[in-house]
N, CA, C and O of each residue as an XYZ file, in Angstrom:
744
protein
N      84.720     85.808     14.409
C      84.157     86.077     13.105
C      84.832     85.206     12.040
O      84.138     84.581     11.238
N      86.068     85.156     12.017
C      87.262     84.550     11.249
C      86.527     82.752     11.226
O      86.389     82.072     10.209
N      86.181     82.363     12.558
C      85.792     80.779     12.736
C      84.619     80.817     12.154
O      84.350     79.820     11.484
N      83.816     81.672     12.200
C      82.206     81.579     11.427
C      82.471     81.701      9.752
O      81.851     81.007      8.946
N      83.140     82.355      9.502
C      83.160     82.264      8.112
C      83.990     81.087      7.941
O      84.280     80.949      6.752
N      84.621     79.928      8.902
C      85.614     79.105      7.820
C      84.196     78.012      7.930
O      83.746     77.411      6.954
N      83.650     77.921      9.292
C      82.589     76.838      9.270
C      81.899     77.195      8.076
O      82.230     76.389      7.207
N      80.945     78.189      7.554
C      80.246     78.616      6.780
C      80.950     77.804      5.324
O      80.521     76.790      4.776
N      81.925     78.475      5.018
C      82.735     78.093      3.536
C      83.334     76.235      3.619
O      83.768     75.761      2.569
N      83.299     75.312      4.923
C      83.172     74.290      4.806
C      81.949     73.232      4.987
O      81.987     72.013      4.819
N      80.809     74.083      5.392
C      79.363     73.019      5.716
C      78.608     73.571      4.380
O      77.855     72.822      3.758
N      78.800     74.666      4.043
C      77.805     75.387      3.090
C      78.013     74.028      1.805
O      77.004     73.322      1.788
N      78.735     73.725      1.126
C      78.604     72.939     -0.066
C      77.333     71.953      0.188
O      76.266     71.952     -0.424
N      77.753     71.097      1.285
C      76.869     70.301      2.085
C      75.751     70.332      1.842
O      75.058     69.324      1.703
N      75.327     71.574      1.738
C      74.190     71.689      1.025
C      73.412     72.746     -0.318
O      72.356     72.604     -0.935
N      74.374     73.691     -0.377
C      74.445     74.440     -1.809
C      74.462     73.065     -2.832
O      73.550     72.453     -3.389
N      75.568     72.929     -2.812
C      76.230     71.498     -3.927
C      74.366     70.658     -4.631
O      73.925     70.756     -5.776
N      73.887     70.117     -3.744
C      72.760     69.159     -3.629
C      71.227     70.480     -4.224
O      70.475     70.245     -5.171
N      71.182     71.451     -3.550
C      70.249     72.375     -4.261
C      70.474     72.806     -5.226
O      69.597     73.220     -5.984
N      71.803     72.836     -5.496
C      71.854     73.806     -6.945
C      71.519     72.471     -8.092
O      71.024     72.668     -9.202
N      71.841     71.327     -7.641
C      71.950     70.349     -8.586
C      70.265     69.946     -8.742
O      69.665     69.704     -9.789
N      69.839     69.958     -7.634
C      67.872     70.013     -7.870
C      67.475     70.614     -8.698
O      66.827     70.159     -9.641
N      67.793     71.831     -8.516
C      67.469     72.744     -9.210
C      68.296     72.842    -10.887
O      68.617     73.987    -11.207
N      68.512     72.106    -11.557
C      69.335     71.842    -12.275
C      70.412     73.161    -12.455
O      70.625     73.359    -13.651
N      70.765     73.618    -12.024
C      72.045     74.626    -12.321
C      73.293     73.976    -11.953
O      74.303     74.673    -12.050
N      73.391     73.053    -11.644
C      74.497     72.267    -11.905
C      74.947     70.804    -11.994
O      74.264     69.970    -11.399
N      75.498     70.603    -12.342
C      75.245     69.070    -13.223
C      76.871     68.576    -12.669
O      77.960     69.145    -12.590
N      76.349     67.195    -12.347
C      77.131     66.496    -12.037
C      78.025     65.567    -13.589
O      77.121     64.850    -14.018
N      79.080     65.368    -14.341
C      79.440     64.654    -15.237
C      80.152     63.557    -14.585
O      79.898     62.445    -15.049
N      80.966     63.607    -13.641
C      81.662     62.505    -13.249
C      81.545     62.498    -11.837
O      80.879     63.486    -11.530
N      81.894     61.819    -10.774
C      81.746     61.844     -9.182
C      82.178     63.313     -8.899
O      81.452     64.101     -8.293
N      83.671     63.690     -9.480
C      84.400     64.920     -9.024
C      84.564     65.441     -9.983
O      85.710     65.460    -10.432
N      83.461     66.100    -10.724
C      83.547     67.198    -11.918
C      82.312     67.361    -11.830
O      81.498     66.493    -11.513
N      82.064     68.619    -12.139
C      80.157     69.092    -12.003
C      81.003     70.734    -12.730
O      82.131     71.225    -12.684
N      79.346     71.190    -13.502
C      79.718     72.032    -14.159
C      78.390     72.753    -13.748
O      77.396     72.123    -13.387
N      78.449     74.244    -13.835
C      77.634     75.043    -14.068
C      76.308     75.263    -15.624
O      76.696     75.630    -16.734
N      74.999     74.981    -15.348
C      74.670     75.324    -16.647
C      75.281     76.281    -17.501
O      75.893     77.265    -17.085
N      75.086     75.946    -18.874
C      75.377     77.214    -19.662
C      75.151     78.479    -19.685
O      73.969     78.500    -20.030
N      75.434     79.424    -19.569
C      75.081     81.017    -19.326
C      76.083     81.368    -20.493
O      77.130     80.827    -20.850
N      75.272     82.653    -21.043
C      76.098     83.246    -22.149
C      77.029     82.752    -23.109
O      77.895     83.395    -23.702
N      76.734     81.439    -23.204
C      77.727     80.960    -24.383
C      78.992     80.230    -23.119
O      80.079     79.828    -23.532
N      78.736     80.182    -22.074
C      80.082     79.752    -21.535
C      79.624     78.856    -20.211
O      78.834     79.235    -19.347
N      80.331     77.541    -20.264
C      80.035     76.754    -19.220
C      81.046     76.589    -18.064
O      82.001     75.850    -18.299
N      80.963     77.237    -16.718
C      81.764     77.275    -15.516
C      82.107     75.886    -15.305
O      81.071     75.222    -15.264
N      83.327     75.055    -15.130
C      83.604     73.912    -14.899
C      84.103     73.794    -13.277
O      84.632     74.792    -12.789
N      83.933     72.563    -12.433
C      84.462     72.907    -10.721
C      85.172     71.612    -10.620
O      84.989     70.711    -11.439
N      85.816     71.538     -9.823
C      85.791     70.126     -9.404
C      85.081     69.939     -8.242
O      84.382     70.824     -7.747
N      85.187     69.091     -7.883
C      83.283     68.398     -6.789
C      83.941     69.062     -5.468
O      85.077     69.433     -5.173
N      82.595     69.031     -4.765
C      82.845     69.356     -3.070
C      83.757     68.375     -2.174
O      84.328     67.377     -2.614
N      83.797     68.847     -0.793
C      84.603     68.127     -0.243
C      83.556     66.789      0.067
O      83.996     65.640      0.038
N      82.315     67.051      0.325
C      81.522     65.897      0.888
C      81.913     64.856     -0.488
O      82.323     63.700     -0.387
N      81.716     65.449     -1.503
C      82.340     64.270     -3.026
C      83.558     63.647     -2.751
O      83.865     62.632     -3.376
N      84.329     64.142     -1.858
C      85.676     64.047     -2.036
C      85.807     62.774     -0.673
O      86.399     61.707     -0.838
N      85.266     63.096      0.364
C      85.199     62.257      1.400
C      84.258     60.555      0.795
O      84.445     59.346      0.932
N      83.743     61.013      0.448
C      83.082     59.897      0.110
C      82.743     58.814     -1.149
O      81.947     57.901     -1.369
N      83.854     59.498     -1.829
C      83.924     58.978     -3.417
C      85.276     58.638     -3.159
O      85.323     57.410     -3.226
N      86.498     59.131     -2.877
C      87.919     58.547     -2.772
C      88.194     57.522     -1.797
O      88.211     57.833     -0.607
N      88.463     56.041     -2.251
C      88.776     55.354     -1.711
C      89.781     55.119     -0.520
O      90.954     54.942     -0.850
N      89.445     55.092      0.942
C      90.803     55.664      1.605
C      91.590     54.106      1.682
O      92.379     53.770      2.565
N      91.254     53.468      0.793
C      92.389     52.331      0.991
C      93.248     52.459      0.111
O      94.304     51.834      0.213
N      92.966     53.432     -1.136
C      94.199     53.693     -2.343
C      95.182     55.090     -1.891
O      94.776     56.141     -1.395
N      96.552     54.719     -2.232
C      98.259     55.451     -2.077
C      97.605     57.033     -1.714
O      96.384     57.067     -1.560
N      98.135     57.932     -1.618
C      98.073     59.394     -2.541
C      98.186     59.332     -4.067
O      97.563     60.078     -4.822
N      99.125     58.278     -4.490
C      99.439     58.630     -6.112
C      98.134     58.221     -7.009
O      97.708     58.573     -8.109
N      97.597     57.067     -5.736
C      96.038     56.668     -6.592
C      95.507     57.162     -6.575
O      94.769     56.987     -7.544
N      95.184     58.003     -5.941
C      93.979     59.001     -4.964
C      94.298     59.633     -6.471
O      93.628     59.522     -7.497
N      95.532     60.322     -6.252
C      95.442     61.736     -7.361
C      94.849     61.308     -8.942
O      94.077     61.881     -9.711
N      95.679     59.895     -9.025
C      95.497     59.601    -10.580
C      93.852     59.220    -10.563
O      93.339     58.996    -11.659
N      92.907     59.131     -9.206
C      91.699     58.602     -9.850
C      91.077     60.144     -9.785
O      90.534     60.543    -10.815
N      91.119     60.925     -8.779
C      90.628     61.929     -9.135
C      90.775     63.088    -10.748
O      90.032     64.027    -11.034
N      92.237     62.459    -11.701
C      92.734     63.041    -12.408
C      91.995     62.340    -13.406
O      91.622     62.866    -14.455
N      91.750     60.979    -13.038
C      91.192     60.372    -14.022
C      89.465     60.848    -14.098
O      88.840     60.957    -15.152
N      88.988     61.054    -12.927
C      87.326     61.595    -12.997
C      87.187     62.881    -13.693
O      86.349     63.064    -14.575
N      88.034     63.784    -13.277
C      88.448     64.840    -14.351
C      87.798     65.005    -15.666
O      86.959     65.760    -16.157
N      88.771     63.646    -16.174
C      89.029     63.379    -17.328
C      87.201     63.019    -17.890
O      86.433     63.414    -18.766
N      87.198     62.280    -17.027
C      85.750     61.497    -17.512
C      84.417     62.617    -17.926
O      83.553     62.851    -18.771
N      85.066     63.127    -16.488
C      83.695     64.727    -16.652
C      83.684     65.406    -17.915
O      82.707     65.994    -18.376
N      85.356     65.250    -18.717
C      85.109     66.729    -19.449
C      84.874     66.110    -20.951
O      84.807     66.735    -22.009
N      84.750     64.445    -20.692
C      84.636     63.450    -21.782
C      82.850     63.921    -22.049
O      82.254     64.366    -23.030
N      82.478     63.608    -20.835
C      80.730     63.224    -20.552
C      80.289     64.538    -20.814
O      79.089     64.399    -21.049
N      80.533     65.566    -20.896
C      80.358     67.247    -20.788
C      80.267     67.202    -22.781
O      79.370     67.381    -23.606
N      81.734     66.863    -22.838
C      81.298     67.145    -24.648
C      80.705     66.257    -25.381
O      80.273     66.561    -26.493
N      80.574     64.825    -24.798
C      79.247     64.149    -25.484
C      77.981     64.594    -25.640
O      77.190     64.477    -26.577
N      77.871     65.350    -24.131
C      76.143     65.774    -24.599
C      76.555     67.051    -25.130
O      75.502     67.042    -25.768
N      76.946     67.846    -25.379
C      76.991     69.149    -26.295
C      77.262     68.415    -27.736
O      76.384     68.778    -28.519
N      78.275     67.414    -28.407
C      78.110     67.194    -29.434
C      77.245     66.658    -29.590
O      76.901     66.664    -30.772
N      76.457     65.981    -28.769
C      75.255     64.827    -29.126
C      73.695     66.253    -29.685
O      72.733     66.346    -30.447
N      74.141     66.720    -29.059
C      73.353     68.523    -29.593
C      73.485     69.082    -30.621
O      72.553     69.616    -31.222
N      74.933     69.054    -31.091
C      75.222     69.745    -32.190
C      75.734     71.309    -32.042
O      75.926     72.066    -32.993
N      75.941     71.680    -30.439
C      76.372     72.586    -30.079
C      77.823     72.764    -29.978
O      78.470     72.115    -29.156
N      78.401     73.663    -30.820
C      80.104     73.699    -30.634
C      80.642     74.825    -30.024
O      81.710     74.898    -29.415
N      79.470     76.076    -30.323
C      80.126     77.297    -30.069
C      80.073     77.264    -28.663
O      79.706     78.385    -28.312
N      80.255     76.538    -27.671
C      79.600     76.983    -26.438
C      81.328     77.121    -25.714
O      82.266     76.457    -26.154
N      81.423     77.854    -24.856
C      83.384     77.973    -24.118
C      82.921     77.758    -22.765
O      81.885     78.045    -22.166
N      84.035     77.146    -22.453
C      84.208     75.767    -21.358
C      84.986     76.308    -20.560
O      86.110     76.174    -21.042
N      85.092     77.329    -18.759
C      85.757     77.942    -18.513
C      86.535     77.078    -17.005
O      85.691     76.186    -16.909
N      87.140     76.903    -16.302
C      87.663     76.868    -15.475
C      88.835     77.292    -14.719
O      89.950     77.337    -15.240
N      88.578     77.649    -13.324
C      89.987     77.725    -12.558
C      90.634     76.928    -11.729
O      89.938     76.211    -11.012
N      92.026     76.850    -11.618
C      92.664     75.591    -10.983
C      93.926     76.197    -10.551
O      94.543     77.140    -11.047
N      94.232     75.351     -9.360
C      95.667     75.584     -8.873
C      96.459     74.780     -8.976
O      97.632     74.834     -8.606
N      95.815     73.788     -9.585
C      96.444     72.306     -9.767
C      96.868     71.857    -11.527
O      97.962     71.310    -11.664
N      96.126     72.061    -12.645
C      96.333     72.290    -13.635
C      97.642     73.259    -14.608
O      97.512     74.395    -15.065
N      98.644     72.507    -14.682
C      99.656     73.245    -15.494
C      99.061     73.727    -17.032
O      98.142     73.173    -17.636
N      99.789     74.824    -17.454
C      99.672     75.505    -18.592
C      99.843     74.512    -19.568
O      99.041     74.266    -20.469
N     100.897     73.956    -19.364
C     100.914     72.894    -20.943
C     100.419     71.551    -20.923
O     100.334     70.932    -21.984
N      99.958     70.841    -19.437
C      98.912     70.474    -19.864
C      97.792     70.782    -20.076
O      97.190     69.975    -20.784
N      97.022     71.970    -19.626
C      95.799     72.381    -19.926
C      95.681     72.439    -22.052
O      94.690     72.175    -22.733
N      97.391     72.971    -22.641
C      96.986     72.966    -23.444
C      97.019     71.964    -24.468
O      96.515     72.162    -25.573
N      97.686     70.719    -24.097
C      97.571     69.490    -24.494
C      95.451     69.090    -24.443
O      94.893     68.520    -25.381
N      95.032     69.354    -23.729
C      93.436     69.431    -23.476
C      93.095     70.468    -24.331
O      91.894     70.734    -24.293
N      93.629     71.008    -24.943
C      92.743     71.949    -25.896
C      92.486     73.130    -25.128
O      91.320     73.517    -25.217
N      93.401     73.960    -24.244
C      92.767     75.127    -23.149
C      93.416     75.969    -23.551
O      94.210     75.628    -24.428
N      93.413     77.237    -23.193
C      94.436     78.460    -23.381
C      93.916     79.074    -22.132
O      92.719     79.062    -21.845
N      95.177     79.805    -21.130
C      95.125     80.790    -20.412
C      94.465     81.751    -20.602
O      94.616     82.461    -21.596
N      93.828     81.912    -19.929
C      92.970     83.579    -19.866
C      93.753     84.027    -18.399
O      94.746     83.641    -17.781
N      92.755     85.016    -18.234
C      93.163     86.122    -17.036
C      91.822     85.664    -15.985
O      90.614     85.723    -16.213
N      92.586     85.177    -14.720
C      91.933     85.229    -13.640
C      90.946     86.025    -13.126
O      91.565     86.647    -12.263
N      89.945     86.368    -13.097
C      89.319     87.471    -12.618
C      89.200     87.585    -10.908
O      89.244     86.604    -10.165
N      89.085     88.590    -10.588
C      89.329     88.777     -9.108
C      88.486     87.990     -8.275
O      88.888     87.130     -7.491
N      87.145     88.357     -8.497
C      86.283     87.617     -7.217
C      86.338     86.222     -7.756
O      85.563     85.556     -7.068
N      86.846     85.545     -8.586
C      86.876     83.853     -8.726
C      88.351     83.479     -7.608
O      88.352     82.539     -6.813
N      89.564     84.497     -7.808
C      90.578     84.390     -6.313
C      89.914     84.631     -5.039
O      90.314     84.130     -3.988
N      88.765     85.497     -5.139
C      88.274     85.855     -3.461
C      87.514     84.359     -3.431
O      87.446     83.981     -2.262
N      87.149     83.765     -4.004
C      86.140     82.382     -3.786
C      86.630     81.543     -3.689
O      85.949     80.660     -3.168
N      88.302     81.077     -4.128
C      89.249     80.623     -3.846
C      89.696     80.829     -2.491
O      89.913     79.897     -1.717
N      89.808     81.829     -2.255
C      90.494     82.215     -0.535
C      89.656     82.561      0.499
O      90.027     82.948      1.607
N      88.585     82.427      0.148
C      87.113     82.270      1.097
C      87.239     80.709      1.407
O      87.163     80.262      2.551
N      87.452     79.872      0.192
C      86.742     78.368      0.480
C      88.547     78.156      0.695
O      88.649     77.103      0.066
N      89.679     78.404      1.063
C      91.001     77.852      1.293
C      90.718     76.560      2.205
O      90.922     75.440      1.737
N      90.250     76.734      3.503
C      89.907     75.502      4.135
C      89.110     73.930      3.660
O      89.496     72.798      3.950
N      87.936     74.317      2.874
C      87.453     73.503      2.653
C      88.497     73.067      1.229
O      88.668     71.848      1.207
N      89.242     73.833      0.017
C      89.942     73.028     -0.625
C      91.288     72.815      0.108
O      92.171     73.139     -0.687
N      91.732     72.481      1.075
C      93.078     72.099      1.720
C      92.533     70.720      2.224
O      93.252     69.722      2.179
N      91.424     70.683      2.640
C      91.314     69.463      3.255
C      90.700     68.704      2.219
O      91.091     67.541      2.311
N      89.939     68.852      1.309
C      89.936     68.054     -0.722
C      91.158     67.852     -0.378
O      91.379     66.896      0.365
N      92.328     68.739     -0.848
C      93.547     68.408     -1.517
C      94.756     67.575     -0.972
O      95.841     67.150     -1.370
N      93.744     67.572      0.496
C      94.920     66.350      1.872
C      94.166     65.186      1.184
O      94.858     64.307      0.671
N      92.865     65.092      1.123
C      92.216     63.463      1.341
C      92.766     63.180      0.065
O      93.308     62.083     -0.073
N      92.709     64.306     -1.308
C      93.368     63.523     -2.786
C      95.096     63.176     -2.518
O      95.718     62.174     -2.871
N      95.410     63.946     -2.042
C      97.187     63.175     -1.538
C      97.364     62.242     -1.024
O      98.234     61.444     -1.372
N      96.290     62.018      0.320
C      96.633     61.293      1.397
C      97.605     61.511      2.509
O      98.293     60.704      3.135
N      97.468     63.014      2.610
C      98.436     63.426      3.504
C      98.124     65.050      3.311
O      97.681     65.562      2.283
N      98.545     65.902      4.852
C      98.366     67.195      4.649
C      99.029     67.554      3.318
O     100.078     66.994      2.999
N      98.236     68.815      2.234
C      98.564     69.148      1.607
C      97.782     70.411      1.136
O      96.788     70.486      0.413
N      98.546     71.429      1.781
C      97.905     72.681      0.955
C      98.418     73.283     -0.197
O      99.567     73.374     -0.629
N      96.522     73.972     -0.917
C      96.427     74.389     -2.356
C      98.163     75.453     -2.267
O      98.440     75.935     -1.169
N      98.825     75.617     -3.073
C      99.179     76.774     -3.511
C      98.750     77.714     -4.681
O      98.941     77.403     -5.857
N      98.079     79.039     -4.240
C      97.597     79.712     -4.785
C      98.154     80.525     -5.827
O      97.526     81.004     -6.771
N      99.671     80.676     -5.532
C     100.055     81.104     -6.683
C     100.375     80.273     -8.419
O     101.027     80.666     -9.387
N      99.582     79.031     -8.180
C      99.460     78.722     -8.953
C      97.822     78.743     -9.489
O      97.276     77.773    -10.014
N      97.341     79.719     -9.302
C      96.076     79.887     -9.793
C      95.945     80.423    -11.345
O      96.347     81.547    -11.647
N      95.379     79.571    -12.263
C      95.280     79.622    -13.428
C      93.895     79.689    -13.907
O      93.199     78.760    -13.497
N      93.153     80.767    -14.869
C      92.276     80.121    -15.346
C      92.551     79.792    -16.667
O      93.476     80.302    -17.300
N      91.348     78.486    -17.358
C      91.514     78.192    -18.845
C      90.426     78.374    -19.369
O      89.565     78.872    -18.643
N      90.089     78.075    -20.680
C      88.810     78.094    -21.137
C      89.353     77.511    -22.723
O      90.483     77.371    -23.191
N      88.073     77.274    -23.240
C      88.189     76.317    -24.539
C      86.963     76.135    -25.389
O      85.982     75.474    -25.049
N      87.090     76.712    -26.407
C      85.793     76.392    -27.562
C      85.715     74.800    -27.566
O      86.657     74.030    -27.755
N      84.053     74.402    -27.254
C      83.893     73.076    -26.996
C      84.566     72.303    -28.544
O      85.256     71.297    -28.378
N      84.384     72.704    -29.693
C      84.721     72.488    -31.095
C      86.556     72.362    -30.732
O      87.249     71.443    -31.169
N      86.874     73.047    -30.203
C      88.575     72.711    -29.425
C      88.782     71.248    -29.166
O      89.399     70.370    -29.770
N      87.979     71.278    -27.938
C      87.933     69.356    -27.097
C      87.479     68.409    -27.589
O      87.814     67.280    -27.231
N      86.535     68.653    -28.605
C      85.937     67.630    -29.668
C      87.342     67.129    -30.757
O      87.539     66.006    -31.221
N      88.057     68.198    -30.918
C      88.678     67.728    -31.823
C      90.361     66.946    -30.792
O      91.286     66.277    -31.253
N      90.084     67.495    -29.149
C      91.184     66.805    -28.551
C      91.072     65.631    -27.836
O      91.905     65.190    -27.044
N      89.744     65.013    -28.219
C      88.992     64.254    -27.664
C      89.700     62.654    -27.664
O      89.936     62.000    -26.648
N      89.884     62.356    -28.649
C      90.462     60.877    -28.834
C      91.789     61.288    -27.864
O      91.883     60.292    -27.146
N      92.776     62.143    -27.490
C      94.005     61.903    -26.836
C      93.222     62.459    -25.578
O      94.144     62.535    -24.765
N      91.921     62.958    -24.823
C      91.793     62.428    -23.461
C      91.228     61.099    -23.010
O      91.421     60.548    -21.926
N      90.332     60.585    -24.256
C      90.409     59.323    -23.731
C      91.689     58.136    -23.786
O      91.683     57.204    -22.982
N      92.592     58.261    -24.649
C      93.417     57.807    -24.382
C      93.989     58.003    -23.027
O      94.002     57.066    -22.228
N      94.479     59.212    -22.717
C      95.103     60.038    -21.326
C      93.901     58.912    -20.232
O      94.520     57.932    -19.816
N      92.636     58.938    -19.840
C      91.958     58.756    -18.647
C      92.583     56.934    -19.288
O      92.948     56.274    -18.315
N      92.709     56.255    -20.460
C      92.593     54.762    -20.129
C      94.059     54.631    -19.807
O      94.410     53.770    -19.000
N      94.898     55.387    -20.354
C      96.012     55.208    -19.279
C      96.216     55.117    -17.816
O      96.682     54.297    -17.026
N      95.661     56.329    -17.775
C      95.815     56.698    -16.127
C      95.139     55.104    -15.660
O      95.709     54.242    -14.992
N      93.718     55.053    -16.268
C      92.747     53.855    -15.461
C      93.726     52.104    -15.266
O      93.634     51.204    -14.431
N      94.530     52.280    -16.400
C      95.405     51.336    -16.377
C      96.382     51.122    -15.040
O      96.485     50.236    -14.192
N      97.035     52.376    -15.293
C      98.067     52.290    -14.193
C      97.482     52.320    -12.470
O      97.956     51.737    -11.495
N      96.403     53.145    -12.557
C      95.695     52.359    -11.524
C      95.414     51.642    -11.133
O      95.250     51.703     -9.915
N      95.121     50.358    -11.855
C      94.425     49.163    -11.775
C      95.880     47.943    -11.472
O      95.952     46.881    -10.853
N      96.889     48.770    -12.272
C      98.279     48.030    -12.132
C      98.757     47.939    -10.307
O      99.096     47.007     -9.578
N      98.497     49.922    -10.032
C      99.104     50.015     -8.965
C      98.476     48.936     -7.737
O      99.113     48.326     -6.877
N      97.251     48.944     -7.952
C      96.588     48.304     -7.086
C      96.563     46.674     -6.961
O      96.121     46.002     -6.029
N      97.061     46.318     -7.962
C      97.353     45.005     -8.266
C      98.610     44.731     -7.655
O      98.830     43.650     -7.108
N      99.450     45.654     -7.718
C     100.614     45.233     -7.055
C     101.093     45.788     -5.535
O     102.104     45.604     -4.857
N     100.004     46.466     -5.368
C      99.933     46.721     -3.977
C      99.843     45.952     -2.221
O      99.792     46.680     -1.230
């Protein structure tokens, strides 16, 4: 039973991921950032599936590249996310995500504040453990499992990120820099 549910929680994106996005309920902003439509004033943020992850990360770049480009797509998503809401004129809308990977003070350098985890977003976490351990090996480049006790959620009035906006694009042309360095001198 234990093996049917891990196959299930690693083939299922495979093809959830691709229908939900037909169906527009979820939107792709960068290779590895896709967000949930808006519901109630609040937009669910993810980072991408593993099939995104296999096939968008270059396996000829370090772990440190791996991480900084995935950190950098991140970045891009949550750039491309508040262009089209400001390009709307929409501010009130809150921007929610959970992460095990995201520290508190940087989330709040991004304009985020801690909230409270809610339970079944940890059960969806520890349902899909397999399929994010093996994301979080191919972004290292080496086995690497999530630790869960660093499970955080954030959230952020889009009118927040608009105004933290010029220091993430700074943040992603850094990162894109030192990427481009690492690889140069690689």
């Amino acid at each position: 039973m234990l093996s049917v549910g891990i196959t299930l929680s690693v083939i299922a994106p495979f093809f959830d991921t691709p229908s939900l996005k037909k169906k527009g309920k979820l939107v792709y902003y960068s290779p590895l950032f896709l967000a949930e439509k808006e519901k109630n004033g609040v937009i669910t943020i993810h980072g991408a599936t593993l099939f995104d992850y296999v096939y968008v990360i270059d396996r000829q770049l370090s772990g440190k590249q791996r991480t900084t480009f995935v950190i950098q797509s991140y970045l891009e998503g949550v750039l491309a996310l508040i262009n089209e809401y400001e390009a709307l004129g929409t501010y009130s809308i809150k921007i929610k995500g959970t992460s095990y990977i995201l520290s508190k003070s940087t989330a709040k350098k991004l304009g985020f504040t801690e909230v409270k985890t809610d339970f079944v977003q940890k059960v969806i976490l520890i349902y899909n453990y397999v399929n994010l351990a093996l994301s979080h090996s191919i972004a290292k480049a080496k086995l690497s499992l999530p630790n869960f006790g660093n499970v955080r959620t954030f959230e952020a009035e889009l009118s927040t990120l608009v105004d933290k906006k010029q220091y993430m694009l700074q943040l992603k042309e850094k990162l894109k820099n030192n990427t481009a360095n690492n690889t140069c001198s690689a």
